[in-house]
C-alpha positions, -999 to 999 in steps of 0.1 A, spaced: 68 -70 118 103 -56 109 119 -68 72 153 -79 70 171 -62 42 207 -74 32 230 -46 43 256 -33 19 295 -33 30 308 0 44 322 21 20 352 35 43 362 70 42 400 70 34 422 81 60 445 113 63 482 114 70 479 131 105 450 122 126 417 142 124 389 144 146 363 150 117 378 120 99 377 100 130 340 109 135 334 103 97 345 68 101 329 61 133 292 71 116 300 45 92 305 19 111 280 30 135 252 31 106 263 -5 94 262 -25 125 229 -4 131 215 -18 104 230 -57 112 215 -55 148 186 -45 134 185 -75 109 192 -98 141 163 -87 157 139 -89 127 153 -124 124 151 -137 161 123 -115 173 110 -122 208 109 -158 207 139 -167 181 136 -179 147 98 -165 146 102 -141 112 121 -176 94 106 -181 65 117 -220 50 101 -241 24 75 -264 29 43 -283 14 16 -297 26 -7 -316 4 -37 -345 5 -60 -358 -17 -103 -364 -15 -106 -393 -36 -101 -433 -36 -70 -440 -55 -77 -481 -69 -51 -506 -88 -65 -519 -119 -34 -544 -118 -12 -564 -92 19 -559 -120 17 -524 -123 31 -495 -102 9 -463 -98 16 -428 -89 2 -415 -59 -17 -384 -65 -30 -352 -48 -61 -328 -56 -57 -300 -29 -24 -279 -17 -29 -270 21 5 -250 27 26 -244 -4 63 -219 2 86 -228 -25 72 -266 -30 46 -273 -52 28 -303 -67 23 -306 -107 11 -331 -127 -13 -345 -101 15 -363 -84 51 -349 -94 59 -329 -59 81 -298 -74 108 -282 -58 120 -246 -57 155 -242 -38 183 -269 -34 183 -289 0 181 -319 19 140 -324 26 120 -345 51 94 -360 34 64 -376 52 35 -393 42 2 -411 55 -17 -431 30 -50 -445 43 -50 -481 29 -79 -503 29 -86 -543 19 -118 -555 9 -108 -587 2 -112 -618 26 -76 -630 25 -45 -611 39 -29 -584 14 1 -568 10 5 -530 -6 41 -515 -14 49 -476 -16 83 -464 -24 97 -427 -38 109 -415 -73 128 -388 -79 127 -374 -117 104 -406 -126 136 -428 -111 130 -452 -83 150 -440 -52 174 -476 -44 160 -489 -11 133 -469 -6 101 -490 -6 88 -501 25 54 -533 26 25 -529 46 7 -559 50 -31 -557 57 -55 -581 78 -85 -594 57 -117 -574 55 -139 -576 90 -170 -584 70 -188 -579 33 -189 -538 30 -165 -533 62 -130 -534 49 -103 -536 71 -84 -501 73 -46 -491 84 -25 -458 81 7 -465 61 33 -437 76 69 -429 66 96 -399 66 120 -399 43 149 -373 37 162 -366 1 184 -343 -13 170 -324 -43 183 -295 -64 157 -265 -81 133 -282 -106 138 -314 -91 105 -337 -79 98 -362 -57 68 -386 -60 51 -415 -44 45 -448 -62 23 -481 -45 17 -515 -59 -8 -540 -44 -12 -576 -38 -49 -576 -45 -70 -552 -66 -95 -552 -35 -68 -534 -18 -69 -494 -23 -64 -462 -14 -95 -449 3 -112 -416 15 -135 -407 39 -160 -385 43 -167 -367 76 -182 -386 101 -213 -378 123 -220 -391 164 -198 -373 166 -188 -349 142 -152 -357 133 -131 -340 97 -128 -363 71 -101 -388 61 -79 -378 34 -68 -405 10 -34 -395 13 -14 -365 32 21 -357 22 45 -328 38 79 -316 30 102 -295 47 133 -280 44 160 -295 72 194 -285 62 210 -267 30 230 -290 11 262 -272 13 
């Protein structure tokens, strides 16, 4: 794997009065040795296959435990215990999803929402950004009553959302429920067969487009 390394501007040699071979060799090495050194940057860059040696920001990030409302008037912070892929995103704070480089970012999320109660329930989730709500930016997922007494009923909540954020900056997830039987829920992984578990919540962020 080649490294691209930011070439410096040719310094030029200057030029004589009357024309001179050695000169005009002299100049052509310089230009020669720079446009060297951009092809090879293109190549490191593109590679075989194009775009393969890009390196961009991203996150990915879940969490492996039931997240519950103790109240139907209070908003709560969604949070995350484990960092899957982390390049110049991080998450602090349990739920404050960090930033490195300015940008416009896709963020996407699954939240695996569960009721236990017998009547139908509704569960909000919207974004902050620097403990702000973000205007328009909730969306309600309404949720079927529970099938039977220890069998809630169970429904992915997905969204992508692109915002612009500048270094330091951070994004986070907030939920509210209808009904305190409503949650957040994880599962462990099943057997007959074998399948991975079921994270309580998965977020990812990438970088789309600079913001310049």
């Amino acid at each position: 794997m080649s490294f691209i390394q930011h070439p410096a501007a040719p310094n030029l040699p200057l030029a004589p009065g009357q024309y001179d071979s050695r000169y005009q060799e002299q100049f052509n090495n310089v230009l020669r040795l720079y446009f060297n050194r951009l092809n090879n940057n293109l190549l490191s860059l593109f590679g075989s296959y194009g775009g393969q040696y890009v390196q961009l920001p991203l996150g990915s990030f879940y969490d492996t435990t039931d997240q519950t409302a103790a109240s139907t008037t209070t908003a709560y912070a969604i949070t995350y215990n484990t960092t899957s892929i982390s390049n110049g995103i991080k998450v602090l704070n349990s739920s404050e999803i960090h930033f490195d480089y300015p940008g416009y970012y896709n963020i996407q999320y699954s939240v695996q929402l569960s009721n236990d109660d017998n009547a139908t329930q509704d569960v909000d989730i919207w974004f902050r950004k620097n403990g702000q709500d973000i205007a328009d930016s909730n969306s309600r997922f309404g949720l079927a009553p529970r099938k039977s007494a220890g069998d809630p009923y169970h429904v992915i909540a997905a969204l992508n959302f692109i915002v612009d954020v500048t270094p330091n900056d951070y994004i986070q997830l907030y939920w509210r429920s209808s009904n305190t039987s409503t949650y957040i829920e994880y599962y462990t992984a099943p057997s007959s067969p074998t399948r991975p578990a079921i994270p309580s919540v998965i977020l990812t962020a990438t970088l789309v487009s600079g913001t310049e």
